[in-house]
Structure formats: structure tokens, C-alpha cells
N, C-alpha and C positions, 0 to 999 in steps of 0.2 A: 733368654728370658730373665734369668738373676741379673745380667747388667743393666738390663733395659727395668728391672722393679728395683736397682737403687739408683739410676737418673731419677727416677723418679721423685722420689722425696728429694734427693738435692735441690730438683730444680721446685719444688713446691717450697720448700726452705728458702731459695733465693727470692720466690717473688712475694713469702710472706716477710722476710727480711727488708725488700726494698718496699714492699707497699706502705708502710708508713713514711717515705720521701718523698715518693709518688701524688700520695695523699696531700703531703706538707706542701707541694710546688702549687698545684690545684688549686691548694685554699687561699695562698698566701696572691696569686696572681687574680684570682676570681675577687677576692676581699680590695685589693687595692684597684683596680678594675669598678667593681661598684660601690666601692664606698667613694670615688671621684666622682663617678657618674654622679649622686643620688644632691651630692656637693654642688654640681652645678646644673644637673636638669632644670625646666623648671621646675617650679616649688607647687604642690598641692595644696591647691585652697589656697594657692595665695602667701605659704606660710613656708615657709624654710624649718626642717624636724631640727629638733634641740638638741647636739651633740652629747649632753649631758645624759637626757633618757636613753638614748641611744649604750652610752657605756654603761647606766643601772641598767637597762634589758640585757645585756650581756653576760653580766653576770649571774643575773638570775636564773638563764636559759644554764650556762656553765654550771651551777650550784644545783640545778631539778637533774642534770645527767649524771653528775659526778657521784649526787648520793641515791640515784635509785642504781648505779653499777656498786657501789659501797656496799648498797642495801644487799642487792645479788651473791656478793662477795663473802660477804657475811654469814647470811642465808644458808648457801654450802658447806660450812664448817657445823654450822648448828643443828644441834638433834631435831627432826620433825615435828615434835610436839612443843617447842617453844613459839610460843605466841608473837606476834609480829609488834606488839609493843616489847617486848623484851629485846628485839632485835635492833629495834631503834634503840634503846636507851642503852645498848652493848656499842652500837655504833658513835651517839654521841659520848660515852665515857672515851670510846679510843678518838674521837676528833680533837675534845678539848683535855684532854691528858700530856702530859710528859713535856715536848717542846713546842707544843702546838704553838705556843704563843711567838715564837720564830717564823711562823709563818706571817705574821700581819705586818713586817716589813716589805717582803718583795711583792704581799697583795695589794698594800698602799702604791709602791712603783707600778706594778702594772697597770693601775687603775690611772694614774698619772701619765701612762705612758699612752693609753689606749684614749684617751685627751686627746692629746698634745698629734696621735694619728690622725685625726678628723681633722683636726685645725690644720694639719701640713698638708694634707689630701685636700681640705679646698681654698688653699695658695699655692701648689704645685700641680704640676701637670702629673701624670701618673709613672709617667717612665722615668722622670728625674728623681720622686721620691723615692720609687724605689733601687734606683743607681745611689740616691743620696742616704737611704736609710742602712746600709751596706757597711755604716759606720759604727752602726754594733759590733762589726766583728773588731774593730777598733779599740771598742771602748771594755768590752768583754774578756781582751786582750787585755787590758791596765787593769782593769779591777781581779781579775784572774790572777795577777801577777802580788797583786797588794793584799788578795782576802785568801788563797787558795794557795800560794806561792809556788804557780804554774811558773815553770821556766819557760824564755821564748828563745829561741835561736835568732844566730846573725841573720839567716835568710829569711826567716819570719818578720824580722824585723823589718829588710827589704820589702818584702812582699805589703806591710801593714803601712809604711811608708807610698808605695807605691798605688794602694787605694785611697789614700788624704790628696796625691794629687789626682789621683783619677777623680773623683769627687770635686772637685775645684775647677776642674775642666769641664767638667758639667755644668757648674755653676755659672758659667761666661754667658751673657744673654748676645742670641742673634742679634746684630746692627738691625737690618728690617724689622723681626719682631717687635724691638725696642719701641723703633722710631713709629711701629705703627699706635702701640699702646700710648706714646705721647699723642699722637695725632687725635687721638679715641677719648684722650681725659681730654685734650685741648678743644675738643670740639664738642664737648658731653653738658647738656645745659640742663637746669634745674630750673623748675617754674617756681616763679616767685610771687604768685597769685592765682585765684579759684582758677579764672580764664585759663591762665595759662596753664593749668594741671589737667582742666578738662582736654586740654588742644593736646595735653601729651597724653593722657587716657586711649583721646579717640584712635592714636597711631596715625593719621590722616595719610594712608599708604607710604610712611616714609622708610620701610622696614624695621621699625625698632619692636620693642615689645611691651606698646605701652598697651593692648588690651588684655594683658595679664598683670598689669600694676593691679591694687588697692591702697584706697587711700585708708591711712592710720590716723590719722592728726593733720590738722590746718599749719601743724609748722615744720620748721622748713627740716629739720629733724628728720621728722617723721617721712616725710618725701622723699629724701634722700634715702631714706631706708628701705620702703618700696622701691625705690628703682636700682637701689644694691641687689635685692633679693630675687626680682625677676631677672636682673642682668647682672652675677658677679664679676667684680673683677680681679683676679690672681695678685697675690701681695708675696713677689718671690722672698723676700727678706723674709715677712715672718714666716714664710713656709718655712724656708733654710733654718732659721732659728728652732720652730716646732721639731723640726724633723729631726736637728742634732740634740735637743732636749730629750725627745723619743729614743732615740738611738743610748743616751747614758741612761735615763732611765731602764730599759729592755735587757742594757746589761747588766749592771748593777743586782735586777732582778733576778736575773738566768745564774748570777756568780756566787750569789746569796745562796738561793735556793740549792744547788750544787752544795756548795759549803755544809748548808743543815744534812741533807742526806749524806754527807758523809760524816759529819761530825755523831750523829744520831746513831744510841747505843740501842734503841731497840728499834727490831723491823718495823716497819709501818707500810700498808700497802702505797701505790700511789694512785688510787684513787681516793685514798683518804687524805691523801695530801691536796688531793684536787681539791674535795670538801674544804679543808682548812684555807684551801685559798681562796675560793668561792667565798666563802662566811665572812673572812676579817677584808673582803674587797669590797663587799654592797655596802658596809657602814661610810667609807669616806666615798665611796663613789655616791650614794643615797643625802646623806647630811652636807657633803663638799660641793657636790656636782647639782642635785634638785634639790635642796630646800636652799642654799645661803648664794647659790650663783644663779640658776634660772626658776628659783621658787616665785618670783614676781609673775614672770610670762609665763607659767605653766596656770597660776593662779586663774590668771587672764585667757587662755587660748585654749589648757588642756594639755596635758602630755602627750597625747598621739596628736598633736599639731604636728601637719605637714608628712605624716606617716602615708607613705606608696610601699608597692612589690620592690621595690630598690633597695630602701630603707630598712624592710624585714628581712630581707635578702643578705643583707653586708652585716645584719648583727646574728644569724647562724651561723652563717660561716665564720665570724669572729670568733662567735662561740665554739665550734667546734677546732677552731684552729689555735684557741686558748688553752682546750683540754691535751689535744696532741701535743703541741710544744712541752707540757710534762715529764712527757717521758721518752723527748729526745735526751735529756740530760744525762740518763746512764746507755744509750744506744752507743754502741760501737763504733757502727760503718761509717765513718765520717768520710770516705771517698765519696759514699751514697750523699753524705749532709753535702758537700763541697757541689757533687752536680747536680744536687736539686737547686740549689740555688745559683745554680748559671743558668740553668735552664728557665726559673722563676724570673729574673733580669731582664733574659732575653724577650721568653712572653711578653712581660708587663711593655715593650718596647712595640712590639707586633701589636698589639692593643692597643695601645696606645694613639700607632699611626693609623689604624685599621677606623678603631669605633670615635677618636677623638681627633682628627687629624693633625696628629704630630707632626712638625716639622723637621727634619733631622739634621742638622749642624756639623759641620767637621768638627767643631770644640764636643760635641755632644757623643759623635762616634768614638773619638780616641778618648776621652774621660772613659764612655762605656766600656771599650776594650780594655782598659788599662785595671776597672774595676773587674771587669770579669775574670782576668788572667790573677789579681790576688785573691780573689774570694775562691777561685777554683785551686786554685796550687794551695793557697796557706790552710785548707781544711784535708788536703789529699794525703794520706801518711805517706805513701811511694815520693813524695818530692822531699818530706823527712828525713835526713841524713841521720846513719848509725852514728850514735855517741863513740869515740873512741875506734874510727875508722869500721873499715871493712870486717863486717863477722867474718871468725873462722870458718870451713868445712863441719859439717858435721863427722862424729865419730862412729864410724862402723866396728860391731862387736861381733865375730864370729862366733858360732855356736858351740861346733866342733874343736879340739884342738888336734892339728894334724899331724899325724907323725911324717920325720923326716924322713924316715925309709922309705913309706911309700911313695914310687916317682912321679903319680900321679897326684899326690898331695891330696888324696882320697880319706874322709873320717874311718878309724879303725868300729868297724861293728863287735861289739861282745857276744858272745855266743852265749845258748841259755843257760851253760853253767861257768860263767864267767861275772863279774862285774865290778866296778872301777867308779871311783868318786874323780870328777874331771872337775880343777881347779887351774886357771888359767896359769900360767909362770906372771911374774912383773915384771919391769925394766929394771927393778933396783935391788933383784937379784940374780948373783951369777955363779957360777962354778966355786964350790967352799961354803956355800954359802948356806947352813939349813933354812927350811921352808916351813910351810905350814903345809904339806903331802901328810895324808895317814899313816900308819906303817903298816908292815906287808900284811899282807889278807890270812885270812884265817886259811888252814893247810885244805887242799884241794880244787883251793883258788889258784890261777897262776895271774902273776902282775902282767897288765894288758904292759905292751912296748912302750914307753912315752922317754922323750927326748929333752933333758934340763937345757938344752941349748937352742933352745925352737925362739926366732926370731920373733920381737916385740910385733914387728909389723903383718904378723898372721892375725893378731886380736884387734891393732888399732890402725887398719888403712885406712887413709885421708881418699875421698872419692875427689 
């Protein structure tokens, strides 16, 4: 019963331990999964949602959770009778205090980074992005090394080498593919008059999807834009470009934020740090993102233009997959981080071909394996070699010291009018040699038996 009530919490220990990688694999495959989908389903009402509201909702949702666990947080420590405006204004003193203003660097990247995600997710297919975004550990790696003065080993080195070609190998487009997407722009026509906008409106059963067009404008702009938006079509360059933007972004941000937490002389929980990153993100995502880049057509159409289940869908799980990455930064298990993210790979690849019908490529397979084998080895300590070769044994310290007489090598017992102060001998003393022994025992005592000549290796056996 006592062995079976301590598995017990072990193993509640191991699965509260892995349940946030678990969680991590989840969100990060479910996110690039519908945040692809919602990129090229059709569009609601006609209108494709604005990437821009998309990252201010994100935030927003991240910044209402972050400070009502603050608020909680808080709460606990404080006497009963303080009033909940006191708590708040205890909470904003420790948000905007001390280094907070450290924070509004990795919130501006993130904000940037979670950009530049939309924009690669609808120019890539969903299994390459996430084979190609793999490049943070890349880049996380360099700035680690420049801001943190992380050391990296020869075979790390191997391994981060070995993920830039695997990534490259992914990057090779199918011959067919190719030649079909030529065939698809070569034969792709634009009407050049009313007539012929309404002939492509009607669809006249030719399979296309022209009775989801809307016409915007008489020009040819404007038409070409409606037929972008009911039918996109994939721009692998600037996906590649977004994606490796994202990826130094992501890191830059993750190696920052490490850096303050440890440079940082007083505690701060990290949910307050979530707050701080929440705060200094909605201003450039808010002023950067909707007013100076899509303030025209939100003016015109509305910020919930083009908003489905999809759409609110890929920006909770953003959000919640924003807060967790927090506080992987001081987590440990990085065997747990290494196979969530093979696992995460893999999926986004089964999804891929399952909901989007992927095609799979020999350039596509051995890029995939080639990234999978560094992101799972360069994050697993066990592939980590000891500094300075093989650890020793450990040192065993017997308790007892044995006297030699006995042939059993059995500890001498004192009897209950006896007793003796037991000091082990050293190696670096021998016969002539005085010690640090007591001197003899007060009269009625007799000195128990003990042996100056009792071999080293009774106190230090090597197992």
C-alpha cells in the first residue's frame, strides 16, 4: 500500500509535468491547421477577415486572461478587507514598475511575428510552414549565443546545420505541381468588360467560383481582387520570406525575454509579465496593424469583415498558445519540449494531407525527416555529451567504521555503558602520524577496539 500511495504522486507529477507540452503540441497544430483553413476557405460575405484585427484580437483576449490570473494572484496574498480597487492599483504599480519597460521590445516582435504568421499560412501549405518555421530553433540558437552567451557544441552545430538543409529540401517544388499552377495562371482570364464580368459571375457550369465573386469597382483592380479573394492563389516566395521573418522574429523574442528574467533583481510573477507583454503589444499591433495599415478598409467594411467559426477559432488558440509559451522559458523537461515538437511536425503533415490534400514529395519526405531528427535530438539532453568526458562513479560513504578484528567485518555495537566518538581515518594519514581522535575517555569508560590501519577503501568504494 505505501508503494502503491508513492507511484502515485510520481506519476500525478509526470503527467502535471508533461501536460503543458501536451497542451503546447495541441495548440500549435490546431492554430496552424485553422489558421490555413480560415486563409483560404471561402471568404464570408464575400470579404476575406483582416489579418491585422485578427493580431489586435489576440491580444486583447491574452491581456483580459493574463490580468484576471494577476488579479487572482494578487488577491491571495492580500488581507480580506482590501477593496478590489486597491488591488488593481497594487497590480498596476507592479506591472509598470522596475524593468517593465523591457518588456515592450519582445512585445513589439511578437506582434510582428504573429503578422508575418498569417501572411506565411496563406502562401504555404500548412505542413511546409510548419517544417519551415522549425527555423527558430535556428535563429534562437544565434541570438542565444550573442544576447545570453549560451554555448553550443560541435554536434549542435551538426544538428542546426542539418535542419537549414532539411528546410531547403522542403522548399524544392513538385515538377507536376509546378507545371500545374503555370497551366492555372496561363489559362486564368479577367474580364475586361460589364459583359464579360457578368459571364464570369454567372459560373455558366464551368466549375470556377464565380457565384461567390462580388464586384467592388468597374476596374480592372478591383476585379482582379474579387477573383483573388474567392479563389487564392499560394505565393511560395513570400510565404518562405514571411515564414523566415517569423522565425527571427519568434526568436529574438523568446531570447530577449529569457535574458530579462534573468537579468531581473526582483521576483515578478509571470503572469505579470504576461500583463506587461499583453500592454506594450496592443499599442503597435492597434496604431501599426488598424489604424496606419488596414484603417482605410476597416473604415469601409468594418472590423469584423469576413469574421466565421474559423477565424475566432485560430485567434483563442493563438491566444492561449501566446500565454503558455511564457513559461516554457524557465521549464526544464526539454526532452518533453524536443517531443512535442516532433510530434507537432508530424501532425501538421497528417492534417495536412487528411483536411487539405497534401501531396507528398520525396524532396518533402527527406527535408521532413531530416528536420525532424534535429529538432528532436538538438533539444533532448540525453544526446548532450558530458563536458570534459565521462562522469565519474559516484562516492559511497559507509556509516560504520569496521574494525579489523572482526572476520566478518561486522560494526562493533557499544554497550550501554560504553561510548566512542567515530571519526573516519583519511588517506593522508598513516602510522606516526597524530590525528584529530579525542583522548582517552573519562575512567570507567574502556576505549571501544579501533584499528589506525583500516584501509581507505572501507569509507570510499567506487560502485
Amino acid at each position: 500500500m505505501a508503494d502503491r500511495a508513492q507511484r502515485q504522486p510520481s506519476g500525478l507529477r509526470a503527467v502535471a509535468n508533461n501536460a503543458p507540452w501536451v497542451l503546447l503540441t495541441a495548440e500549435s497544430t490546431a492554430f496552424v491547421l485553422l489558421a490555413h483553413y480560415s486563409r483560404v476557405m471561402p471568404p464570408a460575405g464575400g470579404k476575406r477577415y483582416l489579418t491585422s484585427t485578427a493580431v489586435f484580437l489576440v491580444e486583447v483576449v491574452k491581456l483580459a486572461i493574463s490580468l484576471t490570473m494577476a488579479l487572482y494572484n494578487v488577491s491571495k496574498t492580500a488581507p480580506p478587507s482590501m477593496p478590489a480597487t486597491s488591488l488593481f492599483f497594487s497590480l498596476t504599480s507592479a506591472v509598470f514598475s522596475g524593468d517593465s519597460w523591457k518588456m515592450a521590445i519582445p512585445a513589439g516582435l511578437d506582434v510582428l511575428s504573429n503578422s508575418l504568421l498569417y501572411i506565411a499560412l496563406s502562401n504555404l501549405r500548412a505542413a511546409t510552414f510548419q517544417v519551415t518555421f522549425q527555423l527558430k530553433f535556428f535563429t534562437t540558437a544565434i541570438f542565444g549565443l550573442m544576447l545570453v552567451r549560451r554555448s553550443i557544441t560541435a554536434r549542435k552545430w551538426g544538428l542546426l546545420l542539418l535542419l537549414v538543409v532539411g528546410v531547403a529540401l522542403v522548399q524544392i517544388p513538385d515538377a507536376s505541381t509546378e507545371q500545374m499552377l503555370q497551366d492555372d495562371h496561363a489559362n486564368h482570364y479577367f474580364p475586361r468588360s460589364l459583359e464579360e464580368w457578368k459571364a464570369v459571375k454567372q459560373g455558366s457550369g464551368s466549375g470556377n467560383s464565380g457565384s461567390s465573386l462580388h464586384k467592388r469597382s468597374a476596374t480592372y483592380e478591383g476585379i482582379e481582387e474579387d477573383i483573388l479573394t474567392a479563389d487564392p492563389h499560394l505565393n511560395s516566395t513570400i510565404g518562405l520570406l514571411a515564414t523566415i521573418g517569423a522565425a527571427l522574429a519568434s526568436g529574438l523574442a523568446s531570447t530577449y525575454f529569457e535574458k530579462v528574467l534573468k537579468d531581473s533583481s526582483s521576483h515578478i510573477s509571470l503572469w505579470v509579465r504576461n500583463v506587461q507583454l499583453a500592454v506594450y503589444s496592443i499599442f503597435p499591433a492597434l496604431f501599426i496593424g488598424i489604424v496606419f495599415r488596414d484603417g482605410e478598409k476597416i473604415a469601409e467594411d468594418g472590423f469584423f469583415q469576413g469574421y466565421n467559426w474559423a477565424v475566432w477559432s485560430t485567434i483563442a488558440i493563438q491566444a492561449l498558445g501566446g500565454i503558455f509559451s511564457a513559461f516554457y522559458v524557465s521549464h526544464a523537461q526539454k526532452d518533453a519540449r524536443s517531443l512535442a515538437t516532433t510530434v507537432n511536425i508530424i501532425l501538421s503533415i497528417i492534417g495536412s494531407v487528411w483536411f487539405f490534400e497534401f501531396e507528398l514529395t520525396a524532396s518533402f519526405l527527406l527535408g521532413s525527416a531530416a528536420v525532424l531528427v534535429a529538432t528532436h535530438y538538438y533539444g533532448n539532453p540525453s544526446f548532450t555529451p558530458t563536458v570534459g568526458g565521462s562522469r565519474p562513479p559516484p562516492i559511497r560513504v559507509d556509516t560504520y567504521e569496521k574494525d579489523v578484528g572482526e572476520p566478518d567485518g561486522s560494526p562493533v555495537v557499544p554497550t550501554s555503558n560504553e561510548f566512542s566518538i567515530k571519526l573516519p581515518t583519511t588517506p593522508f594519514l598513516s602510522d606516526g602520524v597524530s590525528s584529530s581522535r579525542p583522548t582517552s575517555p573519562a575512567p570507567g569508560h574502556a576505549r571501544l577496539s579501533s584499528s589506525r590501519n583500516v584501509s581507505t577503501s572501507s569509507y570510499f568504494d567506487e560502485k
